[in-house]
Structures are given as structure tokens and as C-alpha cells.
C-alpha positions in Angstrom: 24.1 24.2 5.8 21.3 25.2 4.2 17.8 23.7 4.7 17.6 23.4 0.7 21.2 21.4 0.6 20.1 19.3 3.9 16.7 18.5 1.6 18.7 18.0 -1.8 21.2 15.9 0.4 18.6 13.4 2.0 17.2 12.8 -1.6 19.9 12.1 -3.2 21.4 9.7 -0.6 18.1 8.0 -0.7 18.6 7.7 -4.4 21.9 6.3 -4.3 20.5 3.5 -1.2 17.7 2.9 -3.7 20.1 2.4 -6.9 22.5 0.0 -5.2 19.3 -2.1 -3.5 17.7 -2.4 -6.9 20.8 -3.6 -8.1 21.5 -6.2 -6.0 20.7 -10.0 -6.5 18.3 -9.8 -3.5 16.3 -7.4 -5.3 16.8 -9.1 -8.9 15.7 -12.5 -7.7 12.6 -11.0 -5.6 9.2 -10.0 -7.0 5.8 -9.5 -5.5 5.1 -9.7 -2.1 8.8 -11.5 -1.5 10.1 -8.1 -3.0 8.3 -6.2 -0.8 9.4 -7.7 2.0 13.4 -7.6 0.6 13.4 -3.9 -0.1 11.5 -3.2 3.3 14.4 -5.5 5.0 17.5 -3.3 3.6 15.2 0.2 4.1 15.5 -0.6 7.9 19.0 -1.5 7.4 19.8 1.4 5.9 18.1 3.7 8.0 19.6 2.1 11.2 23.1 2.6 9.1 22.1 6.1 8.5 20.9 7.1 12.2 24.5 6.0 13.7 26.5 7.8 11.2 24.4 10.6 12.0 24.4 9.9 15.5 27.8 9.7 15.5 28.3 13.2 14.1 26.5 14.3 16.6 28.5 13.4 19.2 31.9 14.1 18.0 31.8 16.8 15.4 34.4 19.5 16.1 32.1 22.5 13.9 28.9 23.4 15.1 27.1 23.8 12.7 27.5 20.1 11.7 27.0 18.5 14.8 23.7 20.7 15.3 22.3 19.6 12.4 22.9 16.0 13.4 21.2 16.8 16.9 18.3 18.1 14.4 18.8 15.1 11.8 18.9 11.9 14.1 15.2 12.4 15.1 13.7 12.2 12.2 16.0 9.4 11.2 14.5 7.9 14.3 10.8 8.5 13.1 11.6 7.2 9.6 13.4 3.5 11.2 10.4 3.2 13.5 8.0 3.2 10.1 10.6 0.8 8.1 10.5 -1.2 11.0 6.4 -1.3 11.2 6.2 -1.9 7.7 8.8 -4.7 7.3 6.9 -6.4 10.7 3.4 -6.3 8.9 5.0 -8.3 5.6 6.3 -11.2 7.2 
């Protein structure tokens, strides 16, 4: 996998998280400092969903190729929960 397609990959599943949240009646009924706090909510969420598919993958993957580039993924998924999870604890 290419680091170009990992990169394109990451956006565009971000996008599609994004694009469902905004579309949700959590995120239609919130504004302000309540949305904030909503979006910040489902971005931990998400990235907790994402790091054990990802972890996952890592574990049990039969190529290797995939399963190294979870081993190389899941970190960074890591670092990015750990920030969702600081910001989301400084807006309640």
C-alpha cells in the first residue's frame, strides 16, 4: 500500500465519519459550545472504533503487508484518541 493511498485513505474515512456526524440529530440539535462538545464526544468514539479495527488487523491479518501497516497505523490512531480524549475532557 502506498503511503499516498494510506494518506488519501485516512482522509477520506475521516470525511465519511464527519458526513454521517453532521448528519445526525445530535449534531442538528447542537450549536455552540453544546456542539462542540457533541462532535468532540463521537470524534473519540470514532477513533476508539477506528484503533480496534485497526488493531484488530493487526493481529490477525493473513498478508503482510496489511497487518504491517496496522502495526504502523494503530500508533498514531493511539496519539489521535489521546487528543479527542483531552479535548472532549476540557469542554465539559
Amino acid at each position: 500500500m502506498s503511503r499516498l493511498y494510506k494518506q488519501v485513505f485516512a482522509v477520506a474515512v475521516a470525511a465519511a465519519a464527519l458526513v454521517a456526524y453532521m448528519q445526525s440529530p445530535a449534531a442538528q440539535e447542537a450549536s455552540g459550545a453544546e456542539f462542540d462538545k457533541v462532535f468532540m464526544q463521537q470524534m473519540v468514539k470514532d477513533h476508539e472504533d477506528a484503533l480496534k479495527l485497526v488493531q484488530n488487523t493487526a493481529k490477525n491479518a493473513k498478508d503482510p503487508q496489511l497487518k504491517a501497516d496496522a502495526e504502523k497505523t494503530a500508533p498514531v490512531i493511539e496519539k489521535h484518541l489521546e487528543e479527542a480524549k483531552r479535548i472532549a475532557g476540557s469542554l465539559k
